[in-house]
VOPAGU-2260 file (C-alpha; in pm, 1 decimal, decimal comma):
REM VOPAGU-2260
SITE   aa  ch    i         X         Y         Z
SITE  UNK   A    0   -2259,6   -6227,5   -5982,8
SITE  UNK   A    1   -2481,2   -6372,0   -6260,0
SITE  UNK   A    2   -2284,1   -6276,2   -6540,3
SITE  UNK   A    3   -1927,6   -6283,2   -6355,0
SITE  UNK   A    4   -2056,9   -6658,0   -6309,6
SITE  UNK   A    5   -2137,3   -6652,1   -6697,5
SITE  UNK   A    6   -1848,6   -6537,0   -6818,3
SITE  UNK   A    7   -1600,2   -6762,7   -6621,2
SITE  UNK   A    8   -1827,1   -7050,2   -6774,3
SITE  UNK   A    9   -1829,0   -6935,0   -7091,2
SITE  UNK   A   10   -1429,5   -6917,2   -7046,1
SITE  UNK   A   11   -1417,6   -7268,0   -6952,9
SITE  UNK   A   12   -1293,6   -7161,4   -6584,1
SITE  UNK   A   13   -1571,8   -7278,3   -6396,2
SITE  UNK   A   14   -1874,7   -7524,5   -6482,4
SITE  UNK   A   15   -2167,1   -7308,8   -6377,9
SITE  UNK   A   16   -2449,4   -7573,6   -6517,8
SITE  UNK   A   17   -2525,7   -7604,6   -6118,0
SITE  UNK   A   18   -2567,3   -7259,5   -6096,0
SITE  UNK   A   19   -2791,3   -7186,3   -6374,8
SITE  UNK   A   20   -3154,4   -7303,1   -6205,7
SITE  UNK   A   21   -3072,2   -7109,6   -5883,2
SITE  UNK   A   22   -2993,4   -6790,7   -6045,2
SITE  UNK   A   23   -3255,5   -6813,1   -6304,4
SITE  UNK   A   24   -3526,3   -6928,9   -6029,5
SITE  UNK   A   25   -3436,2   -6735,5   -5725,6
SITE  UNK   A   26   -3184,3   -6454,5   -5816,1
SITE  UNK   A   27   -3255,3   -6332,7   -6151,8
SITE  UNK   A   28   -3612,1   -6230,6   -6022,0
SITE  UNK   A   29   -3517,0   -6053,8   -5713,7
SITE  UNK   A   30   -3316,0   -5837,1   -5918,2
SITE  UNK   A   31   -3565,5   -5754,8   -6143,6
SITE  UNK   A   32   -3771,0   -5646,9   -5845,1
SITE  UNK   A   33   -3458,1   -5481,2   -5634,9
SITE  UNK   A   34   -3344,3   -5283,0   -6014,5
SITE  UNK   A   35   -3680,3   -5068,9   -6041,3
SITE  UNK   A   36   -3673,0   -4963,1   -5657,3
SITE  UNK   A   37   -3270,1   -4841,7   -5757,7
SITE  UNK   A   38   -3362,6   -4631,4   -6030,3
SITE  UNK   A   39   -3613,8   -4463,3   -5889,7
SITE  UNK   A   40   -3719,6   -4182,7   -5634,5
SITE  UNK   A   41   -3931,8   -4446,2   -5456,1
SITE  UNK   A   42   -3711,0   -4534,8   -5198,6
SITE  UNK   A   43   -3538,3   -4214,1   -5131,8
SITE  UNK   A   44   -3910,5   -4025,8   -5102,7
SITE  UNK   A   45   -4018,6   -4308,5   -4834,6
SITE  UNK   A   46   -3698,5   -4265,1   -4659,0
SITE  UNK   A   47   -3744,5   -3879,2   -4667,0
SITE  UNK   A   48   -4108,7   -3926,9   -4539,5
SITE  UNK   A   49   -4006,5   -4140,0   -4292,6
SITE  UNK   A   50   -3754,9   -3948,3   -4164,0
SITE  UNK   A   51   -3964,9   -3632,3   -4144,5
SITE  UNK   A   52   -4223,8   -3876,0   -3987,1
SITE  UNK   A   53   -3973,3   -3982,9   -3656,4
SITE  UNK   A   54   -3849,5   -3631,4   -3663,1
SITE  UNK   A   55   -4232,8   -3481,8   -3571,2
SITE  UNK   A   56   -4274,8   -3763,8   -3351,8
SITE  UNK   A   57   -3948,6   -3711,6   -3161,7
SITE  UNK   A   58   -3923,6   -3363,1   -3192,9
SITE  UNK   A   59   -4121,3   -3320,8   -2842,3
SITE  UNK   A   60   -3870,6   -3545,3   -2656,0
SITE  UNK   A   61   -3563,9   -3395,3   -2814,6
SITE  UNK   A   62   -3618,1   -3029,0   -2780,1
SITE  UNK   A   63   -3670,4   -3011,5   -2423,5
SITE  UNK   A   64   -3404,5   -3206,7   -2403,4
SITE  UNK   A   65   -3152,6   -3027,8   -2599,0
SITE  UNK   A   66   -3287,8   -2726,9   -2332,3
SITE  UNK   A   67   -3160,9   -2943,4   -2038,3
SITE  UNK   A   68   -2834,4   -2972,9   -2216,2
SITE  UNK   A   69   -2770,4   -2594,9   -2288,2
SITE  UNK   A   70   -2879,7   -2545,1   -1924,2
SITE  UNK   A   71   -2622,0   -2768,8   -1799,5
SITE  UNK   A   72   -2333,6   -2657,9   -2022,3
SITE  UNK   A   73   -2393,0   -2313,4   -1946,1
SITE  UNK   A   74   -2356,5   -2390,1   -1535,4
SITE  UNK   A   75   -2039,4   -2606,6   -1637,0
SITE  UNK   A   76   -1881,4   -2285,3   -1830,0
SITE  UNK   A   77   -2041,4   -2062,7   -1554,4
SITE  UNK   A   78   -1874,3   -2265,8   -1303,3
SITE  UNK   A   79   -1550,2   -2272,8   -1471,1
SITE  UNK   A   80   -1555,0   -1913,5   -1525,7
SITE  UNK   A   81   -1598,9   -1891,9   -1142,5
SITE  UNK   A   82   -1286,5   -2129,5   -1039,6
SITE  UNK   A   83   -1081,1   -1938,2   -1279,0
SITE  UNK   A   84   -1138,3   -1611,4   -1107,1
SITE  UNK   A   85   -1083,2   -1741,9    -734,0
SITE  UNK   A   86    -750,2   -1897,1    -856,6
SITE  UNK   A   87    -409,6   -1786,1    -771,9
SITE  UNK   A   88     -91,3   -1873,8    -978,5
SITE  UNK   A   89     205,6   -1987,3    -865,1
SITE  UNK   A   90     510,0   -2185,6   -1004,1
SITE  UNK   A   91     589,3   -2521,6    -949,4
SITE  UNK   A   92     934,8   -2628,7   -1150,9
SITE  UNK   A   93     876,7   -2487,4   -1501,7
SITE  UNK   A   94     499,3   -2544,6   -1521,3
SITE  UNK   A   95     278,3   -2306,2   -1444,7
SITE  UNK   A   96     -25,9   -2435,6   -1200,4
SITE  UNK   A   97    -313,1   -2282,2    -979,1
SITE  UNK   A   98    -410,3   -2347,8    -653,6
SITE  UNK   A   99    -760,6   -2252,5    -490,1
């Protein structure tokens, strides 16, 4: 933004003098702050550590859980697989259908 506001000042489009003591007080310095952070590892490592951080702490809720959820499906399939078998086909117009 700073030097798209620069530019259209220096091209006479807009009069940034306003501008000038807010970007040069406030933004210019959190950029220098946010640019390092950007081209480094930093951030990525901490978000990688933290990540493998919740994923140890959660891991004990999660797997069990994901247990339950296998457990389930299977009876759901199992259950299926037994409805299937005790069905009898018939017609109905040109669709085929089951009854039980």
């Amino acid at each position: 933004p700073f030097i798209i506001t620069s530019f259209l000042h220096s091209w006479d489009v807009i009069d940034a003098t306003p501008y000038y003591p807010i970007f040069s007080i406030i933004i210019i310095p959190i950029n220098s702050l946010i640019n390092p952070l950007l081209y480094s590892d930093t951030v990525l490592n901490g978000l990688g550590k933290l990540y493998i951080m919740l994923k140890d702490m959660l891991a004990p809720i999660f797997i069990p859980l994901r247990s339950v959820l296998a457990e389930i499906k299977s009876r759901i399939i199992d259950f299926k697989e037994c409805l299937s078998d005790t069905m009898v086909p018939h017609i109905i117009s040109p669709t085929l259908s089951y009854i039980v």
